[in-house]
Every structure is written in C-alpha cells, then in structure tokens.
N, C-alpha and C positions, 0 to 999 in steps of 0.2 A: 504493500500500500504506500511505502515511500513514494513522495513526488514532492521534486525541489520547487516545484510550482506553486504547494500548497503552503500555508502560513497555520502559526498557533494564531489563534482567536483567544483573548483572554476577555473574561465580561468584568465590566469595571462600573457595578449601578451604583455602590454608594464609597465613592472616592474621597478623599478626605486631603487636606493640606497636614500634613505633619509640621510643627514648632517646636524642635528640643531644645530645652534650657539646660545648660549643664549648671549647679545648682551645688557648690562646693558645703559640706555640713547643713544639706538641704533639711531642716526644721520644720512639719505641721503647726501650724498656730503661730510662726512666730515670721521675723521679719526677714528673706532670705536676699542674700546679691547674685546674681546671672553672670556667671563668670564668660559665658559663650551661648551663642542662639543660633542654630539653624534651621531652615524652611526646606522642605522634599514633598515632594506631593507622592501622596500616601494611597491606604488602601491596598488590600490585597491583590485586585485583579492591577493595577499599576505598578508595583512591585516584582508582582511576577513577570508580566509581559518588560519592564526593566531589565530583570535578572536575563531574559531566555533573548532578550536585544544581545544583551553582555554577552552572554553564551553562543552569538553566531547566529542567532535562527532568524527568521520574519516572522514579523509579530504583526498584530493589530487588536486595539483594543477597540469593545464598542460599548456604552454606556450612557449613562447620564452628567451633569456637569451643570452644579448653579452659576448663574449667568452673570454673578455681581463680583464673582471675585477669581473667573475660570484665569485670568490670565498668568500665573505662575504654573498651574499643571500644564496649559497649552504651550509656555515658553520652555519647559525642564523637557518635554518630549520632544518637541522640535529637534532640541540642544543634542538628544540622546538618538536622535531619529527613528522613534516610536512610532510607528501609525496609529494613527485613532482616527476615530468617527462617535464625537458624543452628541446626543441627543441633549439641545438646553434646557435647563428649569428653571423656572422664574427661580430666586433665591439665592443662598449665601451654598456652597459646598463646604459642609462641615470643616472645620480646624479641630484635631488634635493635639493637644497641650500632651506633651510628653517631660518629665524631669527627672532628668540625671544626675545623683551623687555620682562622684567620682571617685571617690574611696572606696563605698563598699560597690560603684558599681548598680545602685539599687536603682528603680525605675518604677515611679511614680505615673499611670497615666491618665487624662482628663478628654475621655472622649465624646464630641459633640454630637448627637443625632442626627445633624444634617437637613438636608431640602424634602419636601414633599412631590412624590409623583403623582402626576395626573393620569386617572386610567387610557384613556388613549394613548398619552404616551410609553405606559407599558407593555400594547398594543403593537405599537409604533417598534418599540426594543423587538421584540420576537419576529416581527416584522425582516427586521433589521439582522438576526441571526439567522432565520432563514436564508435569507438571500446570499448571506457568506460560507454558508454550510459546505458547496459543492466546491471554493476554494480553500477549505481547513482539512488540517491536516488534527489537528487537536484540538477541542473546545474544553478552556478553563473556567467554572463557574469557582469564584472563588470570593468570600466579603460576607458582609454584613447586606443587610435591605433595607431602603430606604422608606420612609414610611409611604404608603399608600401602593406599595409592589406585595403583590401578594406571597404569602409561605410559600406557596407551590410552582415558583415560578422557576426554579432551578428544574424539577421534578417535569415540567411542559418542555424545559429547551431540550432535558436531557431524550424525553421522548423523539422527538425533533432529531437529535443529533442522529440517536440510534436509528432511525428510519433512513437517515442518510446515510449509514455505514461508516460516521465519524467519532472515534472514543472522545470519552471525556472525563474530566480530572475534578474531582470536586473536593473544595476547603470554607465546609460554612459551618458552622454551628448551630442547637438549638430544634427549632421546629422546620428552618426551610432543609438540614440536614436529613431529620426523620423523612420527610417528603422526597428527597433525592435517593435515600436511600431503594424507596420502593420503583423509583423508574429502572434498575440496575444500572449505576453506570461505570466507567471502566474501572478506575481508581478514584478510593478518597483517604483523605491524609489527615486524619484526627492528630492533637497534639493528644500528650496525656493527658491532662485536664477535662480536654471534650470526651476523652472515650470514656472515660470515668462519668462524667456526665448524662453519654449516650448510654453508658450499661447499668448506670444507678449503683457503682459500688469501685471503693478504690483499688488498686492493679500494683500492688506494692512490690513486685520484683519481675527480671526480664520474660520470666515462664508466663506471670500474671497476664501480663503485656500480650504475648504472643497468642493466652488464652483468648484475651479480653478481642485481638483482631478477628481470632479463627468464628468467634462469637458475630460480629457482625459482617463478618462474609455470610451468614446465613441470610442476614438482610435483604440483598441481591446483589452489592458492589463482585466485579469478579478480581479485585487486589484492592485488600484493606492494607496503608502503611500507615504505622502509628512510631510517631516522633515523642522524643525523651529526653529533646534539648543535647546534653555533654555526655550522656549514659549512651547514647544510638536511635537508631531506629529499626522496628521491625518489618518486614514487607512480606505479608502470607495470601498466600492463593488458595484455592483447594485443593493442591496434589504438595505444593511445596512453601515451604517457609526461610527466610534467609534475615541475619541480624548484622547491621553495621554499625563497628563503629568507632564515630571518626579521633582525628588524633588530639592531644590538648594541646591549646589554644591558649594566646591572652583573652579572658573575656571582652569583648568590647560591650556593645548593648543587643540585645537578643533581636531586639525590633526587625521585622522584614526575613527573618532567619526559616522560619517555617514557611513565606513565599516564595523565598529562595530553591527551598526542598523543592514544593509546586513545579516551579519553573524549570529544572530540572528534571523531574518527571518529564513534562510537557517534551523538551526539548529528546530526551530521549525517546522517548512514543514516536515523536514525530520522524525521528532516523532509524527507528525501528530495531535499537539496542536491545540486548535480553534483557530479562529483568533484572538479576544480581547488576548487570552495568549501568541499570536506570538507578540504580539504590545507590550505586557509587556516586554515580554525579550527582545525584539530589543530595545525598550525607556532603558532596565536598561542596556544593554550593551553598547551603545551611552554616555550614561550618565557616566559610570565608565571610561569610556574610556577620556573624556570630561575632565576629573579632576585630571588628569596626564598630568607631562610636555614632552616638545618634541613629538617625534612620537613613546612614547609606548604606545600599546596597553592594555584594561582589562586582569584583569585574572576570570577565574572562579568563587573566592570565594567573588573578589569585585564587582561582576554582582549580586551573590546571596544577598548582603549585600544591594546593591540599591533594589532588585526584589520588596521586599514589600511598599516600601516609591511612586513608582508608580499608578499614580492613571488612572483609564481606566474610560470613561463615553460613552457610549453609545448616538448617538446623532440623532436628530428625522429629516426625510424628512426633513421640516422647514429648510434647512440650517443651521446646527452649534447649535442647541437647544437640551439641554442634555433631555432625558427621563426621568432620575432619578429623 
C-alpha cells in the first residue's frame, strides 16, 4: 500500500497556542518571576503532523482554527512547511499556560477550553476528510474536542477511513476514545494514565501494562501501544507483543513526547515498516522529544541519534516474558 504520493493527514479540531513560562522556585499562592517565555502552537494533531514534517514524511493537517488570534499557528507552519487547511471559527483558539520549575523539572498546566463549533461546520470537517481520504496514506485523529463536535466524531471518520482502505492512529481520551474504540481502528496509543482510566483500575508493573493493552485489543483497535513515559512502551497485537525501551535521557519537559510517539507510528505505517520498527521510531521520537524544554518538538536528526540506543524485546504469551 506504500505510495510516495500519499500524505499522513493528521486532524487538528481543537488546537491550542502553547505559553511556557519557565518559572524558577515556581510557588502556588504566592508571587512568582518568569525567568523565560515561549509561544509553539500546540495541540496534539499539530504536534504530531510537526514531528512526522521533522521525520521526512508529507503531512497535512485539517481542522478548525479561531479566527482572532490564528496568526502565530498559520506563521510556525508556514516556517516549518506544514500543510494545512483549517476551517475558521469565529473566536479566540485556546492558549495553554504551561509552567516550568527548573529544578525539579515539574510542570504545572493551565488548559483553556477553547472556541465553539458550529454544526455545519463539523459537517463541513468530515466533508473535508472525505475528500482527502483517497490521497492519505494514514489518518491521525489525535486531541481533545472542541465544544459543540460531537463524542462520536473520531468513531464517523474512522468508519470513513476504513471504507477507504486507509489505517488510522488514534490518541484521544475519555468518551470520544470509548467511541473510537468501537469503529476498530488501526492503532491507538493510550499513555498510562488513560488506560488506567479506560480499564477503571491501576496497571502497576510492565506485565500489568501488557495485560491492561491485550484487555482493550478486545475493544476492536487491531494494535493497542501503551506509553510509560522513561519505563517504555508496550505494543500488543493478537498473535504478538513487543516492549521498548528507550535509553536515559536529561529530562527536559514531557510536553509533545507522546505526539511525538503518534507521529512516528504514523510515519512508519505510512513506509510500511514492521511493527517492532514502528515501536522503534515512535520510542526514539518520544524520547528526543522528552529531552527538550518547553513545548518543542524532535527534529529529525535527534530521532536518528536516539534510533539505535532503543532497545525492542519481543515478549512471550506468559504476560511480559521476553523471548530472547
């Protein structure tokens, strides 16, 4: 199914401007100084389609985008030569207030809601995925929802995509996740926190983990990978399971490190690497991305630089029991 013709599609409905303050002996309650500020335009589905830019591939994002303050995400993609096509909203596109100690590292974040969609124009969006479908090689539904898009609307594209014979990669949380789940789509990529959430119970060691994926493979996704931050990640199918993981790092700030993984995926689907080598690149672009402060993103040549320090083990039925 490789064709260099085709692009990742990454859907970007509720984008956000990211503001990290680094925030030296950052205090609740009290009076703090801003040692440093920077501005990234945020959001998962921009992120990823950033990262899989970095990574070589073509990309195009399609989405929403409030119309009062779109001009720092339309100049950072430009900059980065991102395709997009967003649909405007009347309104402000959410700001992100993110804050960094720098000592311990810790990360404080303060996330906006965002602009409201009008039903036509979510109409309009699936409209609009449709029509890209027959040049995508991967569709990413990846983010939060913006209010007035309904739960099910990951769950409508993924039918969509599948009807077009196009995998697709899902990173959302909550209730539009339970809904994705049931359209089966290719892979999705719960951190721990969400699968903890999705199973209603905590997954305290790597066996747990591997149980907790092999758990919502039943769901219908056909490869559950569940991310564990600096411990690895798992990546289970129904015949096979495999655990990476990656090397230590200076911590920088996590932010963007699980779109990273995303993009990754995305970018290996689309060249049509095996699996254990989709985990590779997804674990070293998470990881490069990990070790950066604020909310930027890998590049390329610091994904190449982690690829080989990655270590992939193959792991037997037995829950969590490497083969090797």
């Amino acid at each position: 199914m490789h064709n260099a013709l085709k692009i990742i599609t990454a859907l970007a409905l509720n984008p956000a401007i990211d503001r990290t303050l680094l925030v030296p002996g950052f205090t609740a309650g009290a009076t703090n100084r801003v040692a440093a500020v920077r501005m990234d335009p945020g959001g998962k589905g921009i992120n990823v389609a950033r990262v899989a830019r970095a990574l070589g591939a073509q990309v195009e994002i399609l989405g929403f985008l409030g119309e009062e303050n779109a001009d720092l995400i339309l100049r950072s993609l430009k900059q980065e030569q991102v395709d997009h096509r967003f649909l405007m909203v009347p309104g402000e596109t959410r700001v992100n207030l993110k804050i960094v100690e720098p000592e311990s590292g810790q990360l404080t974040e303060l996330n906006e809601s965002g602009f409201t969609v009008a039903e036509e124009q979510v109409c309009e969006l699936i409209s609009l995925v449709e029509q890209q479908l027959p040049r995508t090689a991967v569709l990413v539904l990846a983010g939060s929802l913006p209010a007035g898009v309904p739960a099910t609307v990951y769950r409508d594209l993924i039918a969509l995509a599948r009807r077009a014979g196009v995998p697709t990669i899902v990173d959302t949380d909550g209730e539009p996740m339970r809904a994705a789940l049931k359209a089966h789509p290719t892979l999705i990529k719960p951190n721990l926190a969400e699968t903890e959430g999705l199973l209603g119970r905590r997954l305290e060691s790597p066996e747990a983990v591997v149980q907790g994926a092999r758990q919502l493979l039943v769901e219908g996704p056909e490869v559950v990978v569940v991310s564990s931050g600096a411990d690895g990640a798992a990546l289970v199918t129904a015949g096979q399971s495999w655990w990476a993981t990656p090397p230590d790092i200076r911590p920088g700030s996590t932010v963007g490190a699980g779109d990273s993984m995303v993009a990754g995926f995305a970018v290996a689907l689309s060249r049509g690497l095996p699996l254990p080598e989709a985990l590779r690149l997804a674990t070293a672009a998470g990881t490069a991305t990990a070790g950066l402060d604020g909310t930027q993103v890998c590049t390329g040549s610091s994904v190449e630089a982690v690829l080989p320090l990655v270590r992939i083990a193959e792991l037997s039925e037995a829950e969590g029991r490497d083969v090797k």
